[in-house]
N, C-alpha and C positions, 0 to 999 in steps of 0.2 A: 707763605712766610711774609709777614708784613716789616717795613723798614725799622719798625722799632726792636724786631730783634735782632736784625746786622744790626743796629747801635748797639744794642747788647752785649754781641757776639765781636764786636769788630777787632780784638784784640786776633781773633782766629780769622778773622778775613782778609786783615791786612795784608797776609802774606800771597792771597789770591789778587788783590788792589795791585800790591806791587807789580806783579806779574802781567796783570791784565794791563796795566797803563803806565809803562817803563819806564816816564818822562817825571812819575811822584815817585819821590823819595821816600822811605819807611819814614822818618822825622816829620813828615810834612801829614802821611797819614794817620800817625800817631793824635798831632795835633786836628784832625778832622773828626775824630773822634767817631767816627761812623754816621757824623750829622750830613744828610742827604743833601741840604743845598750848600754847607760849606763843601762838598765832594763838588757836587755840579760846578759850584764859583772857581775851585783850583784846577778841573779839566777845561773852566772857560780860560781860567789864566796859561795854563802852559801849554795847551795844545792849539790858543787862538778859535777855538771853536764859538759858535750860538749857543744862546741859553739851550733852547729846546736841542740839541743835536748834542749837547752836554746830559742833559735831561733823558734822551734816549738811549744813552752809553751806559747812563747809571741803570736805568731799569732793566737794561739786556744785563748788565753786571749782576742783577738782583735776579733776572732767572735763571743764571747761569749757576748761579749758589744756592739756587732753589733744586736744578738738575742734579748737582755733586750731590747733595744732602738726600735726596729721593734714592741716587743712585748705589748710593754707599750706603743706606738704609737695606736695599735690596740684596746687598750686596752680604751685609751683616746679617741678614734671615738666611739665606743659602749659605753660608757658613757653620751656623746654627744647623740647619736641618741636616746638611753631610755630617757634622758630626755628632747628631742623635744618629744618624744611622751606619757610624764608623768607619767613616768614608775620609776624616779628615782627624788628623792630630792635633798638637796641641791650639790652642785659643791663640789667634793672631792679637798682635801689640793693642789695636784698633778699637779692640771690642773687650777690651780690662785685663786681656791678658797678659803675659809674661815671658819675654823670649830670653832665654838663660843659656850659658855657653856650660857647656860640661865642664867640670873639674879633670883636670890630666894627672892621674897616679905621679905621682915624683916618686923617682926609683929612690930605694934605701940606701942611707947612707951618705 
């Protein structure tokens, strides 16, 4: 995965950004726009860090969402494959499915 699709994608990263780096605010990622060196510039500003030691945050950042996305890829085949072989019910949220809460009979009357 090359950085131009976290730019892409960064409305769905952001919420791993948050996470990963406590000290940026969603507003502040919002505004980074998933652009690589305004990220590098805002982890030199709030964390007091070196470029390069910014620089190496982003990229462990970048394969760390390289791991989820392989992971959950694999994760979505064995899902598939149990239940071609009816091993698992209904299609989890994740993968286009649909989780629906039953209807409760209302007594008459």
């Amino acid at each position: 995965m090359n950085w131009d699709r976290i730019e892409g994608q960064w409305k769905q990263r952001r919420g791993k950004a948050t996470h990963h780096w406590g000290k940026l605010m969603n507003d502040e990622l919002a505004a980074i726009a998933g652009r690589y060196e305004n990220l590098v510039g805002k982890l030199q500003e709030k964390y007091g860090m070196a470029k390069e030691d910014a620089r190496i945050q982003v990229d462990k950042f970048k394969k760390t969402i390289e791991e989820l996305r392989e992971s959950n890829s694999k994760l979505i085949r064995l899902q598939k494959t149990l239940r071609k072989n009816g091993r698992l019910g209904a299609k989890p949220v994740g993968a286009g499915g649909v989780l629906r809460k039953r209807a409760r009979k209302r007594p008459a009357g």
